[in-house]
Structures are given as structure tokens and as C-alpha cells.
C-alpha positions in Angstrom: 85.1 48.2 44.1 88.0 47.8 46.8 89.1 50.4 49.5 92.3 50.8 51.1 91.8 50.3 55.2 93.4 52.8 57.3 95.8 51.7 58.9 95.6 52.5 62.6 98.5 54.5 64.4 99.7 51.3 67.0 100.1 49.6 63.0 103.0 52.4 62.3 104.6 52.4 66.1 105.1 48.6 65.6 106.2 49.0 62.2 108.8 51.5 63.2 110.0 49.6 66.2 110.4 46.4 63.7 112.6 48.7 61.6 114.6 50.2 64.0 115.3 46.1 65.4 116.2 45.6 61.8 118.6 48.6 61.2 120.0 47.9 64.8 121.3 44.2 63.8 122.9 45.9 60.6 124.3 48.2 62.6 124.0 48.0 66.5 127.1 50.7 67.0 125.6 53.3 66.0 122.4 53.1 66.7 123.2 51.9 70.3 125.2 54.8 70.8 123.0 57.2 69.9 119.7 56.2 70.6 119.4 54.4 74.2 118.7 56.9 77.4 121.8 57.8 79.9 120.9 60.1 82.9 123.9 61.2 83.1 123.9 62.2 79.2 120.5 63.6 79.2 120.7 67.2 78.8 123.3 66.9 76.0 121.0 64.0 74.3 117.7 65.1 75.0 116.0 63.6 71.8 116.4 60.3 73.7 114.0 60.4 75.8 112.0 59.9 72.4 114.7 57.4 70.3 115.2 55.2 73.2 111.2 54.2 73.2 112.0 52.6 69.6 115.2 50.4 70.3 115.2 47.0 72.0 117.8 44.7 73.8 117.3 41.8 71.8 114.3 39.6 69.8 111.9 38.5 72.9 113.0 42.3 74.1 111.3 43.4 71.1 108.4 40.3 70.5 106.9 40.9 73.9 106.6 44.3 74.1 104.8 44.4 70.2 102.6 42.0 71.4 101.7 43.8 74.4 101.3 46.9 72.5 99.2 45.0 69.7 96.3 43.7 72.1 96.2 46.4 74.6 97.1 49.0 72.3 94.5 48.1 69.7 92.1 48.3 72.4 92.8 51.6 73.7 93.5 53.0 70.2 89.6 51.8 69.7 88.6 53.1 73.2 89.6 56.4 72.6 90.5 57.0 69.7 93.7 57.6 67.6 95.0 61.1 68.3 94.3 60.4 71.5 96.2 56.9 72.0 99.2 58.9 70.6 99.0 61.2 73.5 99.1 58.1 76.0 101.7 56.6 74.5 104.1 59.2 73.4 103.8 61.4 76.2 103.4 58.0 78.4 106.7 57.1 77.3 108.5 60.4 77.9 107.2 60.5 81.6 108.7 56.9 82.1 112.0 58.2 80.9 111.8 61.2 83.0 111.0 59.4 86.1 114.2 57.0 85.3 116.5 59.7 84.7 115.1 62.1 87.4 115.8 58.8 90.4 118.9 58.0 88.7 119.8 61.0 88.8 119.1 62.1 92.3 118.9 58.6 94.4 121.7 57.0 91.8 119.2 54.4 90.9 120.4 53.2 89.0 123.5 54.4 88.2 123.4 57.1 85.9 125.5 55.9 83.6 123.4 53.0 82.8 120.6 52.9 80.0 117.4 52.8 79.1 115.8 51.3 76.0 112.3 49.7 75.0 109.1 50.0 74.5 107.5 49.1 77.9 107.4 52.9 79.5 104.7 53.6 76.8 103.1 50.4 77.1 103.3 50.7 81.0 100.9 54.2 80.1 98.7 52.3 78.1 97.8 49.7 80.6 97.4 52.7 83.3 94.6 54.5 81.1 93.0 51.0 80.5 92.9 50.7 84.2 90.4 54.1 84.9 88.6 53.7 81.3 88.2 49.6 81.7 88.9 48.3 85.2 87.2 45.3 85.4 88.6 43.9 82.0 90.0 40.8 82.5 93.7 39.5 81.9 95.2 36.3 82.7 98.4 36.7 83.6 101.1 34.5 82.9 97.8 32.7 81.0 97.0 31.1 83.9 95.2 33.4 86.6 92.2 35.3 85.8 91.9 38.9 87.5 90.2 42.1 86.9 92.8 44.8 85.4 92.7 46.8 88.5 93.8 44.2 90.4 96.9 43.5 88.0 97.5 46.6 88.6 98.4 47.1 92.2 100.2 43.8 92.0 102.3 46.0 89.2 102.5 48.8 90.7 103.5 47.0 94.4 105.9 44.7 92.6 107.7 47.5 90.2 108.1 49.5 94.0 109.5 46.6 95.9 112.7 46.0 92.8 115.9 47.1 93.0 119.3 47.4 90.7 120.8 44.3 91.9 117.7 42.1 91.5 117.3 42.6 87.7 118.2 44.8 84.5 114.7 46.2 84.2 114.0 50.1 84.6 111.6 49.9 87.3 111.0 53.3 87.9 110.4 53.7 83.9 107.6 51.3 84.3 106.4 53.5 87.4 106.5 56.8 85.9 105.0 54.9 82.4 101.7 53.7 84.6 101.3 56.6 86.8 101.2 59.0 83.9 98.9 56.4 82.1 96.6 56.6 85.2 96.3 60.2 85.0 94.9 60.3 81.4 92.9 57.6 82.0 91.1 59.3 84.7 90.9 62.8 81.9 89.5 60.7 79.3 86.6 59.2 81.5 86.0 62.6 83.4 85.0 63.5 79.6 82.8 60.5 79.2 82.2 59.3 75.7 84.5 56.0 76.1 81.5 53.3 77.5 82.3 50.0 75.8 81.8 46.1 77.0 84.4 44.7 78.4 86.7 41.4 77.1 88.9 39.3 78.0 92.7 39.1 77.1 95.3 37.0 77.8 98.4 38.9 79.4 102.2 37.7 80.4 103.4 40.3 83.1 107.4 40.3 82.8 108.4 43.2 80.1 
């Protein structure tokens, strides 16, 4: 007798993003008109506060964030749950691309007619719950240096603080507003218990 495994919901989110790279090579006009996040277009394009999580710059844009989502995601989705993990990452994701647009918009950084797109808002939620729920799970970052995840993350959250426009083309604040609101669920989720497990090991490149 066989069975058909479900699949879990980080399976479809990867799937979709792969398609979206796909359809954006066929047709990157379109798409990158209509799917990356402007401040300064927001309230006429709200819906991109959603599309802009699926779209990337270009292949390691893409490759890095999946496979960040794929081992830390899997591990949350496991932790607590799939409906939950949805929460995290969706709603993760849109308080990353609030924070951008909201400091855009009032400090002009960056400018508000620059854009958003990728994945790493969400992702940057999902490492913030991991942090309350499993704080002493440890990464190696850059695969060389062993530290406990709480640790990475003051060093991310320091580091994402101290950037600014001119040193690189990364939304900083996305990340930010990504981790902070992935803090605050992760700190729900153990205040209702339920999510004891071991902790592992993983191997983790900081740089999305």
C-alpha cells in the first residue's frame, strides 16, 4: 500500500517563489513592474507588500534565501506547527515591508522611490521566533564560527542598525522590522508552551 506525504506549507512558498523566478525571466517587464514594493507607490499598490515577498533580484537572490527558508523554515514549520509558521512568515513579511516603507517614507531611507523585493523579511521573522522558541540552537555562520542563535542575533540585529543606503542595496530596515516582528511571536508561541524540542545544529551564511 503507498500514501501520498503531505506536503508541508515552506514546500509550496518555495515552490511559488521558484515559479515566480521562472515567469520573471520570461517576462521581467511586467512582473517587475507590478510586483516589487515602492514607498512612494504604496497606497495605490498595496497588494505589494504581499507580491514583492515572492520576486527576486537575480539566481543567488533567489538560491540563498530558499535555502535559508528550507533549513530554518522546516524547523520552525516542525516546531510549531503549520498554520502557525504561516502566521510568522506571512505576517513576518508584511511587517518588514511596513517598517521599509514607513522609514522611507518619513526619514527618506531610502529613497522612496526605490524598491523592495525578496524573500528575506519573512525569513528575517522566522529566525526571530527561532530565537525565543530555540535560543541556544547553534549556527555556524559563514560555516566557520560556531554560536548560539541568540548570539547571531544581536550581531544581526546590531549590524542591520549600523547600514546605511550608500553602503549596500539591501533593505535593512526590512530585515529589522522582519526580526523584531519574528521576536514577538516567538515570545507568544513559548508563553503558550507546548514547543519543547532538542536542539541541533545548522550550518548558516549571514549575508541575504
Amino acid at each position: 500500500m503507498y500514501y501520498a506525504k503531505k506536503k508541508q506549507a515552506i514546500e509550496y512558498i518555495i515552490l511559488a517563489n521558484a515559479l515566480v523566478f521562472f515567469l520573471t525571466i520570461i517576462m521581467p517587464g511586467v512582473l517587475g513592474a507590478l510586483m516589487p514594493l515602492q514607498p512612494a507607490t504604496l497606497f495605490s499598490r498595496p497588494w505589494t507588500l504581499i507580491t514583492s515577498m515572492f520576486i527576486h533580484a537575480d539566481l543567488n537572490h533567489i538560491l540563498f534565501n530558499m535555502i535559508s527558508l528550507f533549513f530554518f523554515g522546516t524547523y520552525l514549520e516542525q516546531v510549531i506547527g503549520q498554520k502557525d509558521f504561516l502566521k510568522v512568515y506571512f505576517l513576518g513579511g508584511l511587517a518588514a515591508g511596513l517598517m521599509f516603507a514607513a522609514i522611507s517614507l518619513t526619514l527618506g531611507i531610502p529613497d522612496p522611490r526605490s524598491i523592495a523585493l525578496g524573500a528575506s523579511g519573512a525569513i528575517s521573522a522566522v529566525m526571530g521566533a527561532l530565537i525565543i522558541l530555540r535560543p541556544n540552537l547553534t549556527i555556524y555562520l559563514y560555516f566557520l564560527f560556531p554560536m548560539p542563535l541568540w548570539v547571531w542575533g544581536i550581531v544581526f540585529i546590531i549590524a542591520e542598525s549600523l547600514y546605511t543606503p550608500s553602503m549596500s542595496g539591501v533593505a535593512h530596515s526590512a530585515h529589522l522590522g522582519g526580526i523584531l516582528a519574528g521576536l514577538i511571536f516567538g515570545y507568544y508561541f513559548k508563553r503558550k508552551g507546548g514547543h519543547e524540542q532538542p536542539a541541533v545544529s545548522y550550518s548558516y551564511r549571514h549575508g541575504y
